[in-house]
C-alpha positions as CSV (number, residue, x, y, z in Angstrom):
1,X,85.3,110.3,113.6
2,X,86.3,107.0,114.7
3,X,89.1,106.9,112.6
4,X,91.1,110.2,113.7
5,X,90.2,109.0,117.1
6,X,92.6,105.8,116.8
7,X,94.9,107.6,114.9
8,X,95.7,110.6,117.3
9,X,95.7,108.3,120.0
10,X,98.1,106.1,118.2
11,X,100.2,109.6,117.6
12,X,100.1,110.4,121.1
13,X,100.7,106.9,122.8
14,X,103.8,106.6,120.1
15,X,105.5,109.7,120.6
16,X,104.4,111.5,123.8
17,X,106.8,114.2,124.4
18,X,104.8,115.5,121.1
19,X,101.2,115.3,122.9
20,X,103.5,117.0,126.1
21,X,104.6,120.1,123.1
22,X,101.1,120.6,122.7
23,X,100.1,121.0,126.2
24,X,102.9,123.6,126.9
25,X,101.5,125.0,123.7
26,X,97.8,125.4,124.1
27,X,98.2,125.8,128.1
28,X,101.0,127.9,128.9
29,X,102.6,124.9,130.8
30,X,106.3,124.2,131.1
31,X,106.2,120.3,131.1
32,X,109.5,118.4,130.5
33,X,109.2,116.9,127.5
34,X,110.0,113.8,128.7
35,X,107.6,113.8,131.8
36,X,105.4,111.1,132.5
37,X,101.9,111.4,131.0
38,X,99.0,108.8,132.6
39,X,96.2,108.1,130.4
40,X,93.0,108.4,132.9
41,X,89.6,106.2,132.4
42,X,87.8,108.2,129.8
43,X,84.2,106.2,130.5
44,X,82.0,108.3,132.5
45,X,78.8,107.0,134.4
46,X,78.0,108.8,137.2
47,X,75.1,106.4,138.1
48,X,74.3,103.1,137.6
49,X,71.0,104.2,135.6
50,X,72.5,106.8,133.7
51,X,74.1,106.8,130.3
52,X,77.9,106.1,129.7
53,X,79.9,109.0,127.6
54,X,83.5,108.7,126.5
55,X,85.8,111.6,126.6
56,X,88.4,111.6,124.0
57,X,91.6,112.1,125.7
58,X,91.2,112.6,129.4
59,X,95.0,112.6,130.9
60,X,97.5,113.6,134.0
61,X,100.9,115.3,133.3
62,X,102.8,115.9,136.8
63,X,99.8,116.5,138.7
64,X,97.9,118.1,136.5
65,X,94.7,116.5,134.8
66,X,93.8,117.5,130.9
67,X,91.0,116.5,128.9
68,X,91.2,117.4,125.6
69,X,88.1,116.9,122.6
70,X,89.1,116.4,118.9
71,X,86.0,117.5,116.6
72,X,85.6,117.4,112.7
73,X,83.6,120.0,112.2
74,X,82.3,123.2,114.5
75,X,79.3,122.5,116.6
76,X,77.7,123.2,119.8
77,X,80.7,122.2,122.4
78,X,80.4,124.5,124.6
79,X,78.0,122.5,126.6
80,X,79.5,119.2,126.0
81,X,82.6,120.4,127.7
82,X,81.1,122.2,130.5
83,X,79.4,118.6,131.0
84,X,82.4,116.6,130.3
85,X,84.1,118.4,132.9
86,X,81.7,118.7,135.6
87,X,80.9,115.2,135.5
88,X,84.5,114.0,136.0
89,X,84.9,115.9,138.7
90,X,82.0,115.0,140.7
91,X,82.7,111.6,140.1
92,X,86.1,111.9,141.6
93,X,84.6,113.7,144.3
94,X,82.3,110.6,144.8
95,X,85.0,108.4,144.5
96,X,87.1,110.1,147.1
97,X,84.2,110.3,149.6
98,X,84.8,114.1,149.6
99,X,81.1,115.6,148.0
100,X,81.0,118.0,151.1
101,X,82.8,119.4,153.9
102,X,82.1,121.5,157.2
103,X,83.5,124.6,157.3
104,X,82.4,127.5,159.5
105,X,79.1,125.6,159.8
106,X,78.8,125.4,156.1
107,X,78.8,122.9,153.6
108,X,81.0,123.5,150.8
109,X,82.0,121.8,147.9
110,X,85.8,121.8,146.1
111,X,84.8,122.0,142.4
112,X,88.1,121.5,140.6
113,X,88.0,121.1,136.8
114,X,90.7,120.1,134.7
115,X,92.5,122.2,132.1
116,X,89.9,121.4,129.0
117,X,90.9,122.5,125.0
118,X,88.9,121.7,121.6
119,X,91.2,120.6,119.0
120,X,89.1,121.1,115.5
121,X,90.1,118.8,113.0
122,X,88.2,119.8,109.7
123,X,85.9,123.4,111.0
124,X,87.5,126.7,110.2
125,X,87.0,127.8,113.6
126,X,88.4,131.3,114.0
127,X,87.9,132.0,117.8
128,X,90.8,131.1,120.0
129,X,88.3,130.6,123.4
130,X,84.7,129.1,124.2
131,X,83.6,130.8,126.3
132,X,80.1,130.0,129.0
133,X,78.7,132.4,130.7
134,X,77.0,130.6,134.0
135,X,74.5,133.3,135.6
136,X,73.6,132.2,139.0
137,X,71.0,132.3,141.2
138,X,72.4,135.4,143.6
139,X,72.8,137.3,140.2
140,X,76.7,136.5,140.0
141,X,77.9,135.7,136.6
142,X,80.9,133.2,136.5
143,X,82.8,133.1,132.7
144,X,84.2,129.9,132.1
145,X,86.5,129.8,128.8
146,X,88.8,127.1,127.5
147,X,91.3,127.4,124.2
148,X,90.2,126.1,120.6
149,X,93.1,125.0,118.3
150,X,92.6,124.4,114.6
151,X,94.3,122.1,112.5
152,X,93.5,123.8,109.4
153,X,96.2,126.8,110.2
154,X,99.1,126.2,107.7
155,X,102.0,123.9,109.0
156,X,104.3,126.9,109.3
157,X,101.6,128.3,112.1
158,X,101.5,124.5,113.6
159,X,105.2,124.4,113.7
160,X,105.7,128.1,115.0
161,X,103.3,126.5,118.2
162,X,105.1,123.5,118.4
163,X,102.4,121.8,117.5
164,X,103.2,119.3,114.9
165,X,101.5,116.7,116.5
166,X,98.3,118.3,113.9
167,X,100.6,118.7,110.9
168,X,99.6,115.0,109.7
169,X,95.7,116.0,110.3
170,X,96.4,119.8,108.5
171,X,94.7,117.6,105.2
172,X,91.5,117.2,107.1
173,X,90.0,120.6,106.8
174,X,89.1,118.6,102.9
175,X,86.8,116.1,104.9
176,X,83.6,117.8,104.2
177,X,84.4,118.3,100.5
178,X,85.7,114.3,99.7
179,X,82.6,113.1,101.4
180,X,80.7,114.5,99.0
181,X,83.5,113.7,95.9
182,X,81.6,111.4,94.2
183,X,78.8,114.1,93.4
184,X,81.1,116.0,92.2
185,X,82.3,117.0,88.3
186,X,86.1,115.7,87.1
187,X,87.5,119.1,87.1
188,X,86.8,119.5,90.9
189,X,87.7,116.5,91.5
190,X,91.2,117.4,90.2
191,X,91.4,120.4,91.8
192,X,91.1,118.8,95.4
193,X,93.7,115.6,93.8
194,X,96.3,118.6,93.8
195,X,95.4,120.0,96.6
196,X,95.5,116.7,98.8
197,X,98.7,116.5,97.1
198,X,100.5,120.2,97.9
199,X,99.2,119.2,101.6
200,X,101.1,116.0,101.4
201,X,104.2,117.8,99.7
202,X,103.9,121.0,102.0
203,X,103.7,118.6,105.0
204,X,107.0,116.8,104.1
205,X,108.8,119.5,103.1
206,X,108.6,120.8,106.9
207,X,109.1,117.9,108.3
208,X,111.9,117.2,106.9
209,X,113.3,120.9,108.0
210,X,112.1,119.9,111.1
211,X,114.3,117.3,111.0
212,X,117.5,118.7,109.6
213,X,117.0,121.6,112.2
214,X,117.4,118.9,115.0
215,X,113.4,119.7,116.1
216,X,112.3,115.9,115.8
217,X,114.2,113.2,115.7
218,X,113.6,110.6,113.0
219,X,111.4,108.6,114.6
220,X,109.0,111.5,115.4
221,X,109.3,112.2,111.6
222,X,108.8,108.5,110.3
223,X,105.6,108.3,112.4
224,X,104.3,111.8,111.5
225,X,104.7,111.2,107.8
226,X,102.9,107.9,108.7
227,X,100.1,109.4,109.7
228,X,100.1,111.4,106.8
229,X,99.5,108.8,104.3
230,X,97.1,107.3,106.7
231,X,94.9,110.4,106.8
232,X,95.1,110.9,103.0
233,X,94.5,107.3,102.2
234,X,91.2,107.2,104.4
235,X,90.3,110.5,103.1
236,X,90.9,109.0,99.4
237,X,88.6,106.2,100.4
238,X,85.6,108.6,99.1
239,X,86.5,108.6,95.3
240,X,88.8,106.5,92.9
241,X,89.0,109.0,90.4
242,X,90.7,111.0,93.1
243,X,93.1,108.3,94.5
244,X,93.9,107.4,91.1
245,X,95.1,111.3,90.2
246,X,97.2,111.8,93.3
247,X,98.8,108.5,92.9
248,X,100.2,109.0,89.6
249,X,101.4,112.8,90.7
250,X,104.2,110.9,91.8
251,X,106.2,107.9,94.0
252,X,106.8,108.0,97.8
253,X,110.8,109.0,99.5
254,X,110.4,106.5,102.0
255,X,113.9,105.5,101.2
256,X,114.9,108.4,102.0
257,X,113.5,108.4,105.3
258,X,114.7,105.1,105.8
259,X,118.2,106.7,105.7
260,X,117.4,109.3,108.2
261,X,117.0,106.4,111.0
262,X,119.6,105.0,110.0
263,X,122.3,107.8,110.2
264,X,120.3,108.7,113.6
265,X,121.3,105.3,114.7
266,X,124.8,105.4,114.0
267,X,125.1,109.0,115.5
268,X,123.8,107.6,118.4
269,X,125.9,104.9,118.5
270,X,123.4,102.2,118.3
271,X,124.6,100.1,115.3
272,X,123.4,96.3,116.6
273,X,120.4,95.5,114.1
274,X,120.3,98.3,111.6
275,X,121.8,96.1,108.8
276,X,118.6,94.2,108.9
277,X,116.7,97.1,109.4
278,X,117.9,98.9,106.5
279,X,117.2,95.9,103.9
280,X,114.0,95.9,105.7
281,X,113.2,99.1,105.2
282,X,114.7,98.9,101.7
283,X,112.7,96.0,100.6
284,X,109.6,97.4,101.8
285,X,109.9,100.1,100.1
286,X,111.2,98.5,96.8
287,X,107.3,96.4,96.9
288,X,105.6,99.6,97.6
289,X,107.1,101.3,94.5
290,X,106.8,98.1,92.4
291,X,103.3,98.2,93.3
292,X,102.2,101.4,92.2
293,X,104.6,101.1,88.7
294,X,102.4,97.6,88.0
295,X,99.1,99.6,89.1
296,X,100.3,102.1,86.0
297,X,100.8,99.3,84.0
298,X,104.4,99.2,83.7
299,X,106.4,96.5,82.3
300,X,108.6,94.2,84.4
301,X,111.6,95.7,81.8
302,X,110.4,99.1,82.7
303,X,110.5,98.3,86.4
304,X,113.3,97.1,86.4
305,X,115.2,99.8,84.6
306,X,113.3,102.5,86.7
307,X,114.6,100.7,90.4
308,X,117.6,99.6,88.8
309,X,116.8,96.0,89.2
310,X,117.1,92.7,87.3
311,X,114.2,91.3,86.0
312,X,114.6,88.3,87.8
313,X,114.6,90.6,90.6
314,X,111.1,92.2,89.9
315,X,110.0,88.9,89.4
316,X,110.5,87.8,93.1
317,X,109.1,90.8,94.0
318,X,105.7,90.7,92.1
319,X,105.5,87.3,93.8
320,X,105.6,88.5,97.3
321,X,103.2,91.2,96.3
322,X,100.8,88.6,95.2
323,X,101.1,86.5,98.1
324,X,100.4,89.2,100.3
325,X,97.0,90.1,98.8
């Protein structure tokens, strides 16, 4: 889990009017998108002798504190995120010196919790709430429930709920089938090769029309698509057999996208440094295609003829390549 962990945070700390989309989403709220979002200590420890938990996202958006889980697979959270909260805010109450007040000759305590959600990565869950039902001592009953989103819904349903921030992670709902890839036979294996693949293609697809639709810019899109191959290559990491078939169903458009930030540039006006950028970006991508045509076994002459280079060209190349191994 460590992995999503980095890369949502890396998502979110990148483009943060997208985290702020999926807080109106889930929540109901009307943030600007452009409003200022604090990241908040996400250690707890209560006491000195007891044991330190981390929460995974624990935040504060105009006043208003969210904490927000990411989890592979279903499981019991329901009392993890009754605790989570509870013990945030007694330790703010702590912190503030405010555990009790007088009032009317009783003591009373303000137990303010902030606005909790589950976000499940890889689990099928098909309830929208958890819901706790805390039966007190007096015989009142007090229903606590908070919203579970799923990344598994198809990136049509992410993007009708503005939340694309999970169309990268859509792939992960595969997590509990490539852990177990290598047991499996080469026809399955295939069969979960395409479909890493359609979710790679699908994903694109409506990124791109997110794009063209003026949605997300294009550097929302460059690091979405980012941590798409990200996801799939750490996925990918659980069978070669697997990599192998989805790499040869076809090359990368990162030049394309590379043209995307460019003509956002110059629509914005900002021209200074996007000559170097482009034959950055264009190199860069140039290696990454080389690469994968020499992984194939290509020829340099078929290389060559396929990017429409020289072979002296691919040769310089295939140098760099090799020094950067």
């Amino acid at each position: 889990m460590a992995f999503y962990d980095k890369e949502i945070k890396r998502v979110c700390e990148s483009c943060p009017r997208l985290l702020i989309l999926l807080i109106n989403s889930v929540f109901s709220k009307h943030h600007a998108e452009d409003a200022e979002i604090v990241f908040l200590d996400k250690e707890q420890t209560i006491d000195a002798n007891e044991n330190t938990t981390y929460m995974d996202m624990f935040l504060e958006i105009e006043n208003c504190k969210y904490h927000i889980e990411y989890q592979l697979l279903e499981g019991n959270m329901a009392i993890r995120m009754v605790e989570y909260g509870m013990r945030e805010t007694i330790r703010g109450l702590r912190q503030n010196g405010d555990i009790s007040r007088v009032a009317d000759d009783k003591y009373e305590i303000e137990i303010v919790m902030p606005l909790q959600a589950v976000v499940f990565l890889a689990g099928a869950n098909k309830e929208d709430k958890i819901r706790v039902n805390l039966h007190l001592p007096d015989g009142n009953t007090v229903t606590y429930e908070l919203p579970c989103i799923s990344a598994s819904k198809t990136v049509s349903e992410l993007s009708r709920k503005k939340m694309y921030l999970l169309i990268p992670f859509q792939q992960v709902q595969l997590y509990s089938r490539m852990i177990r890839a290598s047991q499996y036979a080469e026809k399955t294996k295939m069969k979960l090769a395409k479909a890493l693949y359609n979710f790679r293609i699908n994903a694109k697809t409506e990124l791109d029309n997110l794009y063209k639709n003026d949605i997300l810019n294009a550097n929302e899109v460059e690091l979405l698509i980012t941590s798409l191959h990200n996801i799939e290559d750490n996925l990918l990491n659980n069978d070669d057999l697997i990599r192998e078939r989805v790499s040869e169903m076809g090359d990368e458009d990162y030049v394309a996208l590379s043209d995307r930030l460019v003509q956002q540039g110059i629509e914005q006006g900002i021209t200074q440094g996007y000559n170097s950028g482009l034959n950055d970006g264009i190199t860069q991508t140039l290696k990454q295609q080389i690469t994968k045509k020499l992984q194939k076994g290509k020829s340099i002459f078929q290389i060559a003829e396929e990017c429409e280079l020289t072979e002296d060209e691919v040769q310089k190349y295939v140098k760099e390549i090799e020094q950067q191994i």
